[in-house]
C-alpha positions as CSV (number, residue, x, y, z in Angstrom):
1,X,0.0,0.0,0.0
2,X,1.4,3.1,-1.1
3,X,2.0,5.7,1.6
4,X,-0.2,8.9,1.3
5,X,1.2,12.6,1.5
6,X,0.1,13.8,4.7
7,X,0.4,10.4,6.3
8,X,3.6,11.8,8.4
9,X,5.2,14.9,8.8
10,X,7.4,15.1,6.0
11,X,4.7,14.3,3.7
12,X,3.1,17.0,5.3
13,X,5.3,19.4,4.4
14,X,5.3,18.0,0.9
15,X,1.5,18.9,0.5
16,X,1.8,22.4,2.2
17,X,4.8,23.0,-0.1
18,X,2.9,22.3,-3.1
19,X,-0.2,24.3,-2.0
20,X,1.4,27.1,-0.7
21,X,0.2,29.7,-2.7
22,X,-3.6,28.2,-2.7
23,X,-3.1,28.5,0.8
24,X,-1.6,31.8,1.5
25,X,-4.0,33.3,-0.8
26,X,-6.8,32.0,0.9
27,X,-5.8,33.3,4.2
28,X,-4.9,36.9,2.6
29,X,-8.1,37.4,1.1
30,X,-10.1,36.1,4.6
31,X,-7.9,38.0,6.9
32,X,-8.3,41.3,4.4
33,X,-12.0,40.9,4.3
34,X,-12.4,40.2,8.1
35,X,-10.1,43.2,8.7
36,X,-12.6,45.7,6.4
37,X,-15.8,43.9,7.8
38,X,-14.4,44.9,11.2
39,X,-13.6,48.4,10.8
40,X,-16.6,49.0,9.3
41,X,-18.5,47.3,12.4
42,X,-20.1,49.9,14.6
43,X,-18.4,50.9,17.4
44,X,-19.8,50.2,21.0
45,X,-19.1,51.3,24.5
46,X,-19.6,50.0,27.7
47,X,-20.3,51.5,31.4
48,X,-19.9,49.6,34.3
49,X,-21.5,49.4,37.7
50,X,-20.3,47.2,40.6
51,X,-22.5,46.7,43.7
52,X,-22.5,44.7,46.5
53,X,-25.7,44.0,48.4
54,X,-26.6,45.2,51.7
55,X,-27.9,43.2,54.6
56,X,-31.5,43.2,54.1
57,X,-31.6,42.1,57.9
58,X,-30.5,46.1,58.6
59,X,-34.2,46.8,57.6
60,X,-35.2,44.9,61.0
61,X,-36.8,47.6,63.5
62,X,-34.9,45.4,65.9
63,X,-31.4,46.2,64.7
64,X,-33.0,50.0,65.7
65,X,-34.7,49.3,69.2
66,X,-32.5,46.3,70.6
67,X,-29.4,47.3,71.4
68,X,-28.3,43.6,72.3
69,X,-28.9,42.0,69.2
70,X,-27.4,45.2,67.1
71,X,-23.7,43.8,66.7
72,X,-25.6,40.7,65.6
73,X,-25.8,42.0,61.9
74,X,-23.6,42.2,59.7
75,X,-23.5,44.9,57.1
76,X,-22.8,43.1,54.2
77,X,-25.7,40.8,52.3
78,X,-25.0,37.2,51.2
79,X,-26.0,35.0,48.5
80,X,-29.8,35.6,49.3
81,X,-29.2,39.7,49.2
82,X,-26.9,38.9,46.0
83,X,-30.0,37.0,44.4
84,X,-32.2,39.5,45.1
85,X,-30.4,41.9,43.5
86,X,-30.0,40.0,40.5
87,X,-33.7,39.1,40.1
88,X,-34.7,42.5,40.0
89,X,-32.0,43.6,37.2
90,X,-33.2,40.7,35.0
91,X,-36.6,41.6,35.6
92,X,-38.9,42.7,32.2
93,X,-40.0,45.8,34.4
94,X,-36.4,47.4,34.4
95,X,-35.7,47.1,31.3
96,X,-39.2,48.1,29.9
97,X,-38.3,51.3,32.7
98,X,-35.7,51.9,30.9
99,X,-36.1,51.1,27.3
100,X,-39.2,54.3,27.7
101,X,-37.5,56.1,29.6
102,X,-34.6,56.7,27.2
103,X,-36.6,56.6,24.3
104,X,-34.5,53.0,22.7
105,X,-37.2,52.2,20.0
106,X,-36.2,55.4,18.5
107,X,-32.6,54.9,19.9
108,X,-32.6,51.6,17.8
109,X,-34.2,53.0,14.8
110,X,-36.8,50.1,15.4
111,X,-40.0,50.0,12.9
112,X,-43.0,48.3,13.1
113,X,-46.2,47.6,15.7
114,X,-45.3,49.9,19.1
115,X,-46.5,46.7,21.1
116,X,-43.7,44.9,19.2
117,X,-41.3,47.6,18.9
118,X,-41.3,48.0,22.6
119,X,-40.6,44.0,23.1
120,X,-37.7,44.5,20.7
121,X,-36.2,47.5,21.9
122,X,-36.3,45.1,25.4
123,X,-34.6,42.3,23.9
124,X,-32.2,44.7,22.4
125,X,-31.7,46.2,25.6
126,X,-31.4,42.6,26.9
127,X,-28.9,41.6,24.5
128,X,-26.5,44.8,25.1
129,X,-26.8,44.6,28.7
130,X,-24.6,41.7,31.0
131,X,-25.6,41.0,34.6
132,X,-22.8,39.0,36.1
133,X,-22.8,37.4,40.2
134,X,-19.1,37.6,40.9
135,X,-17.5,34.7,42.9
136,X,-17.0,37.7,45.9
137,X,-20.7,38.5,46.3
138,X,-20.7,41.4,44.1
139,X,-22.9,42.0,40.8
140,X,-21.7,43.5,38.0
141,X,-23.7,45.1,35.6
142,X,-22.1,46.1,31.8
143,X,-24.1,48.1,29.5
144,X,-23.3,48.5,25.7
145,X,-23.8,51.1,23.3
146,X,-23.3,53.4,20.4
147,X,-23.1,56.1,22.1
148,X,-20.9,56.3,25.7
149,X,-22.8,58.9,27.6
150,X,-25.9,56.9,27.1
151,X,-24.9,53.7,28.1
152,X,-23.3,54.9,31.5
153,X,-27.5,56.9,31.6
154,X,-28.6,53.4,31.2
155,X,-26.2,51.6,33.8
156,X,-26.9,54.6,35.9
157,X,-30.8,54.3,35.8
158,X,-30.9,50.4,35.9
159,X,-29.3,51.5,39.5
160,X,-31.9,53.9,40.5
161,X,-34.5,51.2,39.3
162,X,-33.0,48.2,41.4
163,X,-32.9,50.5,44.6
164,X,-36.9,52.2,43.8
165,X,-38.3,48.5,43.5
166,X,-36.4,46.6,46.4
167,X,-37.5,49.8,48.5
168,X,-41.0,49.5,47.4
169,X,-41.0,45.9,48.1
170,X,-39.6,46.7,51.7
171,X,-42.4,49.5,51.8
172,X,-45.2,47.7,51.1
173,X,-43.9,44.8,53.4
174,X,-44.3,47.1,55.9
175,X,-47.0,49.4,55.5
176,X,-49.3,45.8,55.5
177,X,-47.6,44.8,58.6
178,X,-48.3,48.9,60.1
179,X,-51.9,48.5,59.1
180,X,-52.7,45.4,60.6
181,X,-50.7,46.5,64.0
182,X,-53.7,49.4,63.7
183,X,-56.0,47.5,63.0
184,X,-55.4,45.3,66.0
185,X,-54.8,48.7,68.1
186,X,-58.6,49.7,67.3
187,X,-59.9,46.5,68.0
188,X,-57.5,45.6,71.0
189,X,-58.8,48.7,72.7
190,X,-61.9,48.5,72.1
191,X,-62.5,45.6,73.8
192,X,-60.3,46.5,75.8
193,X,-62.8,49.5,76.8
194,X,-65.5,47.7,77.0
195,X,-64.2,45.2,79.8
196,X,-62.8,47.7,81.5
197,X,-65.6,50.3,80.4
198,X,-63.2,53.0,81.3
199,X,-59.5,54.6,80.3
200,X,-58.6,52.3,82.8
201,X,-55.1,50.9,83.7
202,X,-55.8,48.2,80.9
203,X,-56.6,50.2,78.3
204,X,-53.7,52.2,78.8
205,X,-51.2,49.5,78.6
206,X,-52.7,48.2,75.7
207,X,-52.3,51.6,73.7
208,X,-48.9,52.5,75.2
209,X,-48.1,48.9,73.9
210,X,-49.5,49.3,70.4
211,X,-48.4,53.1,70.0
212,X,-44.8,52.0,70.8
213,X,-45.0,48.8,68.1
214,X,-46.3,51.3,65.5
215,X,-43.7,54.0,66.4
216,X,-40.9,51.9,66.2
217,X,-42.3,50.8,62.7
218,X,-42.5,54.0,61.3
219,X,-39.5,54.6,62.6
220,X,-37.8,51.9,60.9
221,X,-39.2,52.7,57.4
222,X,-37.9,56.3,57.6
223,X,-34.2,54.6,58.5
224,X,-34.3,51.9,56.2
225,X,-30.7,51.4,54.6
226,X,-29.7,51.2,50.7
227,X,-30.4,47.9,49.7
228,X,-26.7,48.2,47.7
229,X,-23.7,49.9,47.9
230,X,-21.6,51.2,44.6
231,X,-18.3,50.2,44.4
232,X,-18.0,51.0,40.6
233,X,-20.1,54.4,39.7
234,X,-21.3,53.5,35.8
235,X,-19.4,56.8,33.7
236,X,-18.8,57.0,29.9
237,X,-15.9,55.0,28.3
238,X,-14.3,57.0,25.7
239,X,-12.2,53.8,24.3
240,X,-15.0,51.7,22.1
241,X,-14.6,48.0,23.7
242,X,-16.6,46.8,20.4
243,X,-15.8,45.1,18.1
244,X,-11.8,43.8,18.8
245,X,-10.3,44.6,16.1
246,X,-7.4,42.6,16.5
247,X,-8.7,39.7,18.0
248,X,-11.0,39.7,14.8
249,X,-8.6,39.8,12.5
250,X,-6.1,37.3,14.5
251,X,-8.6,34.9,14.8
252,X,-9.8,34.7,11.1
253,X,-6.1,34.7,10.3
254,X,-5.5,31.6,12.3
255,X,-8.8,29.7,11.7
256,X,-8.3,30.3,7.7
257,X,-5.0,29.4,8.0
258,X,-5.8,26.3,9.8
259,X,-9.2,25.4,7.1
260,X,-6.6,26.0,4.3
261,X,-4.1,23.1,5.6
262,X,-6.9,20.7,5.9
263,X,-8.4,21.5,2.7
264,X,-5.0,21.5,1.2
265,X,-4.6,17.9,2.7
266,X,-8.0,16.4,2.1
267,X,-7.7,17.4,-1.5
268,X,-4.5,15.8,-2.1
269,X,-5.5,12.7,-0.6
270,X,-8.3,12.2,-2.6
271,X,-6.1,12.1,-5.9
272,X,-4.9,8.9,-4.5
């Protein structure tokens, strides 16, 4: 059985040496191409922001009232606080915040159906935005863009969002738990009346009671803590970080290089 060029490595070298130029012209022309195509690309930016959860525990009126259990908490949130965080940045309503609040079906230049420009301009959105949980409890969140100064806007307001909705969630937590502790008060009292049927000793230790609960509560809303601290502020980039030029053109140099070798091989072993 005769002994195929290619089958070692000086027969290799055979075939490359006879398709040399097949070969090196094929990687000119898709390294030259690659190299226009990527010039051409348009450029992006991105803005970064870097947070790192706070201890929703903080929130606790306890932490505020109960001065044995304050060193107890620790300032910095976990991997629940970290989740959190994370749910509310992926969510559909902060990037549907954001994509009318900046105006990105214009932005986008994106035609068609509002209803379905709107869901576009959030999968666009989607698509230029990366929400990363970093091995250290932090969450990064990368915004790209055409233009700089508006994607460190958009980092910038995705911030404001996360902080507006966790706060509201907090809020609402709490106003239910502040209405029911009235609700009680009323009803605690009034019964409370009625057995006694007087401002009595009972009925005032019932209302001092409640009043306290309630004023501690209100209390606590008005100190609640940032659900996040920055420790990268989102500002504009003026170095596009799209596309990579070089690794574009390196990569399609080595890849066509490496397609041009096999071809070169495959072609001379099927004149055999």
């Amino acid at each position: 059985m005769n002994e195929l060029p290619g089958s070692d490595m000086l027969g290799i070298i055979a075939v490359l040496k006879k398709w040399r130029r097949p070969i090196i012209s094929l990687v000119i022309v898709a390294t030259v191409i690659a190299s226009i195509v990527a010039i051409l690309l348009p450029k992006k930016y991105s803005s970064t922001a870097v947070v790192f959860p706070v201890n929703s525990m903080l929130a606790d009126k306890s932490r505020l009232f109960n001065s044995n259990i304050q060193q107890l908490y620790s300032e910095y949130g976990g991997s629940d606080d970290l989740d959190h965080l994370y749910a509310i940045v992926s969510s559909y309503t902060v990037f549907g915040f954001i994509t009318d609040s900046f105006h990105l079906i214009e932005h986008y230049r994106i035609n068609g159906v509002p209803e379905k420009a709107r869901d576009v301009a959030v999968k666009r959105l989607k698509k230029n935005t990366d929400i990363i949980k970093s091995e250290n409890g932090e969450l990064r969140i990368e915004v790209w863009d055409k233009d700089n100064k508006m994607a460190a806007d958009i980092a910038n307001a995705m911030l404001y969002k996360i902080q507006s909705i966790s706060k509201d969630i907090m809020w609402q937590a709490n106003i239910a738990t502040l209405n029911a502790l009235r609700k009680d008060q009323s009803q605690t009292i009034t019964d409370t009346g009625h057995i006694a049927r007087s401002s009595g000793p009972a009925l005032s230790t019932e209302r001092v009671s409640f009043d306290k609960e309630i004023r501690e509560l209100e209390v606590s809303l008005d100190a609640a803590p940032p659900v996040f601290v920055v420790l990268e502020k989102p500002v504009p980039s003026f170095e596009a970080g799209k596309p990579r030029i070089w690794m574009i053109i390196v990569g399609t140099f080595l890849l066509s290089a490496f397609f041009a070798i096999i071809a070169a091989l495959i072609a001379e072993r099927s004149k055999r």
